[in-house]
Structure formats: C-alpha cells, structure tokens
N, C-alpha and C positions, 0 to 999 in steps of 0.2 A: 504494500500500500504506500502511496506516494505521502510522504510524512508531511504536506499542509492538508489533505486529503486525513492523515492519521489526527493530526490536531485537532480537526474541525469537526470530524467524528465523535473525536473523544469529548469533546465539549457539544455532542448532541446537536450542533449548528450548522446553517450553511459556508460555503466558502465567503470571504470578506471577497471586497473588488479587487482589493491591491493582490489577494492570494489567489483573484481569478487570471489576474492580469499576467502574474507570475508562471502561471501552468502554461496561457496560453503562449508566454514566451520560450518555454523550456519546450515548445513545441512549433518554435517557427515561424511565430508569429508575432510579427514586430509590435510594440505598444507604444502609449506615450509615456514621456518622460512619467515619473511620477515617485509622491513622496509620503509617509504617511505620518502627520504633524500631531500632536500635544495640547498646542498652543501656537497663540497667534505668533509668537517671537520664533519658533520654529516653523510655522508659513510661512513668513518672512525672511530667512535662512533659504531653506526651500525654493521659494520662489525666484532667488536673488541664483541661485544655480542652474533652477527650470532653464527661467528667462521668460519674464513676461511677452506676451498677457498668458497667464494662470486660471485655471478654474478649479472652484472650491467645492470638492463632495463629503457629505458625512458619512461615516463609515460605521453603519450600526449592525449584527445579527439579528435584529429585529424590525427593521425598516427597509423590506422591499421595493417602494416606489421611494426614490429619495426625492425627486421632484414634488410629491404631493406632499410630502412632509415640510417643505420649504428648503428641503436641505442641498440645492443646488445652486450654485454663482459661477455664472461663465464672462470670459474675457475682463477679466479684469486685470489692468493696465497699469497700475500703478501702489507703492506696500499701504498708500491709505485704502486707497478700494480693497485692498486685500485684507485688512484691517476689519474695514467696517463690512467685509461680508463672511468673515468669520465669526464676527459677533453675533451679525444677522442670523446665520445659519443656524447656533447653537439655542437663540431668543426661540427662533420659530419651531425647531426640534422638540425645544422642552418645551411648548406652547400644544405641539399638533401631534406629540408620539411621550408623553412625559414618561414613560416608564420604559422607552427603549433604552436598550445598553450603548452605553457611546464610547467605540473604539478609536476613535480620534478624527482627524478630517484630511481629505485625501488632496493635497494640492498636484495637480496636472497641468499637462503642457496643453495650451487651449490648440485646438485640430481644425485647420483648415478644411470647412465644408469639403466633402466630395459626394458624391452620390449613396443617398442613404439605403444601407441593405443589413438584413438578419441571417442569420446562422444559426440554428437550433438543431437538439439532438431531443429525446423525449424514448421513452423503451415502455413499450408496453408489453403483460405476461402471455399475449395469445400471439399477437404480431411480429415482438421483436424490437430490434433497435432502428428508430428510423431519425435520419436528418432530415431539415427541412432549410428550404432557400429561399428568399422574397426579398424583394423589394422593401423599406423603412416605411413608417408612416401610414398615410391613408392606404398603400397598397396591399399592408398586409392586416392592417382593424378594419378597415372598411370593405376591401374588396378583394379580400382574402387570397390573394395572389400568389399562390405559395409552389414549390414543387417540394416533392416527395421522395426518398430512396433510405430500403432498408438498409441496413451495416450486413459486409461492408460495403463499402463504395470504390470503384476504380476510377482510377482518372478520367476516362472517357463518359460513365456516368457523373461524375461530377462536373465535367464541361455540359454534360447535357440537361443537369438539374439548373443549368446557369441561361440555358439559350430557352429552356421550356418556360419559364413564367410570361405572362402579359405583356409586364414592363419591359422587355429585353429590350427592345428599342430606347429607353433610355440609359442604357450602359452601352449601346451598339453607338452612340452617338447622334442622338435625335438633333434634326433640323440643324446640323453642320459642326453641332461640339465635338469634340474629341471622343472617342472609344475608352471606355475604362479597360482596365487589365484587366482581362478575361482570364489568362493564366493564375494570373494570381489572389482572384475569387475562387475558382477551382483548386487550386494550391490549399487555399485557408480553407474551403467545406473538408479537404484528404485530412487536412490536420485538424480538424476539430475531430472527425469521425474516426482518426486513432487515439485524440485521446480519449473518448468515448469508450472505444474498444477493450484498450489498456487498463480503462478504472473502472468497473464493475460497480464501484460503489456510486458515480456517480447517475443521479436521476436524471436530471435533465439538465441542458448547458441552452443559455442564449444567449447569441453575443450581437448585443443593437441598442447603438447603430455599429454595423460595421461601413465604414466607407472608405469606396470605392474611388479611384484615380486613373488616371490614364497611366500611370506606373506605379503598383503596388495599392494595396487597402491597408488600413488602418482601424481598430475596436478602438470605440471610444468609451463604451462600459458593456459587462459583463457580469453573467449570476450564472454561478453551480451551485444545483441544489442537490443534496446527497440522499441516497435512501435511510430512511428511520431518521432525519432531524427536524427538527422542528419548523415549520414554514411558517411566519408573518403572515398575519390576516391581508387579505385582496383586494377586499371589499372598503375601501376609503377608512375601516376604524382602525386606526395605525396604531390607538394603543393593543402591546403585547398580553394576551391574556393568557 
C-alpha cells in the first residue's frame, strides 16, 4: 500500500489535495507548484517562492466542495491580497463548515486557463473499474458528455475515449484556435487508470479541472476517495456529522 494511501486509511479519511497532487505526480503527471501553509507568514514564504499570482485553498478531510465553503481565493497578486484572503478563507470556513478539521491552506501557483476537462475512475462490484472522460463545466453537469472505458485501458482506447465525446471539436481546435494535446490527455487518462489499477484501495479518483493546452495539461485540483473512509456530506450541509 502506497504509504499516503497507508496514512489516510489509517486515519479513516480521504486523501488531502496536496496528497492527491503528490500520487498524481509520482505518476507522471505534472502539477502546480504548491505548498501546504500554517499561517499567513508561511503563505507568504510560500508565495514569495511560488511566485505570484497564488491561489489560496483550504485543506480540510471534511470539506469536499471547498468553493461552497468559501474556502477558495484565486489570483491573487500581491502578500496583502494574500493576506487578507487567508483570513477570508479561515472567517468563512468557521462560518459555513464550523466543525470541519483544518489541515492548513494550500497556496498554489494560479494556472493559466486552458480548456477545461475531467478525468474520473469510479469501480463498481458487478461492472468493474471504469474511467471516465469529458469535457469541464456545463458539459459534463449539464449535458453529461462523458465517454466511458472499463480498466484496463490501452493507448488506443484512451485516444479514442478523447475523440468520442460531443465537445471534441473544442480540443480539435474550434473556429481556428489551436489543437490541444491530444497525446497528452490520453497520456494523463493511461496514468490515472494505472494508478487506479495499482491501488485497490482506492474508490474513486477525479481530477477537474484538468486543463488542456496545445502542449501538455495541467490538474488544477483533485479528490481520492478510498474504500471504508468517511465521505463529507454532498448535499450543501458542510457541517461534519
């Protein structure tokens, strides 16, 4: 068992972001900078290494949407805004999740947009393990635009879970923009679905947004949830029961 996978277990929880960020690097897959801070004077350390602009996440096992919690600040440019959105964060935390656990706040390097896509794994006991690919945003809440393939996956099906959704026309390069890397979305679903493979214990992996470039992608956040740990209510009441 892969010992932040052994950690996390053994404390009954899911993985943190920084320890999702971690696996999916030990697997190939480039992240952003990132740091996991205390305090504001160590955000500001942090940040001063990142290199602004930073963005501020809280990092709790018991707060699955950290947006609805209020606990997200992006691009911020300078150690005052860095400052006053770390305070923010922690205000609106203990305001909208008072009894979640607060493992500290995650400063990152703020990611230039590229084309927003997901990456999921999910294992069902009649089915099997299956990935899933889509589109970010409205395309995969709204109009569920997804493709589908059990574990494992070969290269060739992973280039073709990439060409089968709706939206492919917007990574093919709609109305004259550039082509995203196609390789290298297919790249990042082979290495999600080994690590899937490889850790048994974990439940389910989604990584969104992941985005897309005309060279290389980028995860901008990520949740593994393991079998037997406890999962955060879903449903907007954020406090832990």
């Amino acid at each position: 068992m892969h010992k932040l996978i052994e950690k996390a277990a053994g404390e009954r929880r899911n993985l943190l972001e920084h320890e999702c960020l971690a696996l999916l690097m030990e697997y190939g897959i480039a992240a952003p900078r990132h740091a996991l801070v205390k305090s504001a004077g160590e955000a500001l350390q942090a940040a001063g290494e990142i290199d602004y602009p930073v963005a501020l996440k809280i990092v709790s096992p018991d707060i699955l949407h950290k947006s609805d919690a209020g606990g997200v600040k992006v691009n911020l440019k300078t150690g005052d805004e860095l400052r006053r959105g770390f305070d923010e964060i922690l205000e609106n935390v203990g305001r909208n999740a008072p009894a979640a656990k607060i493992e500290g706040l995650l400063v990152m390097q703020n990611i230039k947009q590229g084309i927003e896509c997901i990456i999921g794994m999910t294992r069902d006991a009649q089915l099997g393990t299956a990935l899933m690919f889509g589109l970010g945003g409205i395309f995969v809440e709204v109009m569920e635009d997804v493709s589908l393939c059990l574990l494992p996956v070969s290269k060739d099906e992973a280039a073709d879970m990439v060409r089968s959704i709706k939206g492919y026309k917007l990574l093919a390069g709609y109305r004259g923009g550039e082509p995203c890397d196609m390789d290298a979305i297919a790249d990042a679903i082979l290495k999600i679905g080994a690590l899937a493979e490889n850790n048994p214990e974990i439940a389910e992996i989604d990584v969104n947004p992941l985005f897309a470039y005309p060279r290389g992608v980028m995860p901008v956040d990520a949740r593994i949830l393991l079998r037997g740990s406890q999962v955060p209510p879903t449903n907007g009441d954020l406090e832990h029961t």
